[in-house]
C-alpha positions in Angstrom: 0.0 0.0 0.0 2.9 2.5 0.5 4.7 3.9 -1.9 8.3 2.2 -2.3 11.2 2.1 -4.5 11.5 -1.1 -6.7 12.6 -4.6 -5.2 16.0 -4.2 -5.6 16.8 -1.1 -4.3 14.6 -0.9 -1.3 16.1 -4.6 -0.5 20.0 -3.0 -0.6 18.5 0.1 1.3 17.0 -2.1 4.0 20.1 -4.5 4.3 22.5 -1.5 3.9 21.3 1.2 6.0 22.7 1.5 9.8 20.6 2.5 12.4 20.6 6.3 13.3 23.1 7.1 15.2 21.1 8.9 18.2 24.3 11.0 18.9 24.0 13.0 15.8 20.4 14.2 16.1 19.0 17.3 17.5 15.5 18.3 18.5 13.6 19.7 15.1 16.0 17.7 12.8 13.5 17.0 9.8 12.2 13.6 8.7 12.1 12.3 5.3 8.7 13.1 3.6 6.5 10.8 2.2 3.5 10.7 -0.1 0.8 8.1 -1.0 -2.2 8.5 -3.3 -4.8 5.8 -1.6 -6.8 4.1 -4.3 -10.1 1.8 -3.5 -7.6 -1.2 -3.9 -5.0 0.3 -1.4 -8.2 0.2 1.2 -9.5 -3.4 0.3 -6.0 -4.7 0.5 -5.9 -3.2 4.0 -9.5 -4.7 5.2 -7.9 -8.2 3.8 -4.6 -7.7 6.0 -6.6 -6.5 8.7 -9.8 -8.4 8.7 -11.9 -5.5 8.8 -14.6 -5.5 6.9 -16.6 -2.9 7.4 -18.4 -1.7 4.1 -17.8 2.2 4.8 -14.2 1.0 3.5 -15.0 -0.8 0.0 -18.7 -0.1 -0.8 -19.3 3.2 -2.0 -22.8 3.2 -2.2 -22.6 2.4 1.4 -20.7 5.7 2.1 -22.7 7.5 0.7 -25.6 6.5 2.3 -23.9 7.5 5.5 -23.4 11.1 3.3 -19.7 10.7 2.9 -18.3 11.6 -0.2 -16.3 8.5 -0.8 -14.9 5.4 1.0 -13.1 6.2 3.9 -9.4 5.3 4.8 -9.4 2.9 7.8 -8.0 5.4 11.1 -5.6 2.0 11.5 -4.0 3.1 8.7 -2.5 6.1 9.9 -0.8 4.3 12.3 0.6 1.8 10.5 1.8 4.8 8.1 3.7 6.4 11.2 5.3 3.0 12.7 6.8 2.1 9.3 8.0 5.5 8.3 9.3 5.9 11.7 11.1 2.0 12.1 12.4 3.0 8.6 13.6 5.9 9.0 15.5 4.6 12.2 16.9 1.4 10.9 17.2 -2.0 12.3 18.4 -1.3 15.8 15.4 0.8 16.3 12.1 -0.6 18.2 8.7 1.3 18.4 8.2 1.2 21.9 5.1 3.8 21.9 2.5 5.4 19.9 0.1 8.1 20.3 -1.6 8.7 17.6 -4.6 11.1 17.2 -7.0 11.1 14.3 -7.7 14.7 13.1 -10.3 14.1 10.3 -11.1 11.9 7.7 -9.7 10.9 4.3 -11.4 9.0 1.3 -10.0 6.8 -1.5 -8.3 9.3 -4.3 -7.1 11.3 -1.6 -3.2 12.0 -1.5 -1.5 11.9 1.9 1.7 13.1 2.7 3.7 12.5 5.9 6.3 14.9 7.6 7.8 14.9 11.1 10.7 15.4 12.8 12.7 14.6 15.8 11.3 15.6 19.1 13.5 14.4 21.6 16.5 12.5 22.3 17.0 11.2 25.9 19.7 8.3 27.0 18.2 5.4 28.5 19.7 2.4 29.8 21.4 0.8 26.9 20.3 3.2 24.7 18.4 6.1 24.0 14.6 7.4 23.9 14.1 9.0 20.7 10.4 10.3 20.2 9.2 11.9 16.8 6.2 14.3 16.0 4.7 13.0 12.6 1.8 14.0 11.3 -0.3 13.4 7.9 -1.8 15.6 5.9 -4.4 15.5 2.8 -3.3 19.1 1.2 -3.4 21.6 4.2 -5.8 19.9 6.2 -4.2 17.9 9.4 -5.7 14.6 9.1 -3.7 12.5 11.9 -1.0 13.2 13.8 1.8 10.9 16.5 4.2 11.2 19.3 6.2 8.0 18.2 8.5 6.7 20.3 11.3 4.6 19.7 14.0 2.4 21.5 17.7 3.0 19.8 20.4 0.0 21.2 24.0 0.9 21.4 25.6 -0.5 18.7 
């Protein structure tokens, strides 16, 4: 469902990239951006991973008749959007240890979403550090979720 470079290249970029180095990061450092257009079969192939079926996410008749102007994008979705961006973003020594994520208002199939954050805090912790991230999602200007992600960064 997220957009993603092609096999081979995201495969090197996931075997190749380190995990952040929580030393060189700095409260407001930005994240990487991000930008999906959600299609009917981006939300079907969602209900199928998910098991949730709920027709106000394939059946547009059924939207409307509950006066929306399209099928909506499962809430679930914007946190899945935020852990993987985050964990990616992060690398492989990074864990999510903590989500909160608040839904701001809805989106429908055909809408494009775009992602942006950045570093909030960095704090050591035990054999590591706390690192937490403000992300949020937006369709055009209008805030449609947002997240306090927190991950767990090892020492290396």
């Amino acid at each position: 469902m997220m957009s993603t470079p092609p096999a081979s290249t995201a495969s090197a970029a996931r075997v190749l990239q380190p995990t952040v180095d929580p030393a060189s990061l700095t409260p407001g450092l930005p994240l990487p951006g991000w930008e999906h257009r959600f299609t009917e079969v981006d939300l079907v192939a969602y209900g199928a991973a998910t098991w949730d079926w709920h027709r106000v996410h394939y059946d547009l008749e059924y939207a409307r008749s509950r006066k929306l102007p399209g099928v909506l994008i499962d809430g679930q979705v914007y946190g899945a959007i935020f852990a993987k961006l985050a964990t990616r973003w992060a690398g492989p020594g990074a864990f999510l240890s903590g989500m909160g994520l608040k839904m701001r208002s809805m989106a429908f199939a055909g809408d494009t979403l775009r992602a942006e954050g950045e570093v909030r805090s960095i704090e050591p912790q035990g054999d590591g550090h706390q690192v937490q991230l403000a992300q949020r999602l937006l369709c055009g200007d209008r805030l449609i979720a947002e997240s306090l992600t927190t991950l767990r960064i090892t020492r290396r």
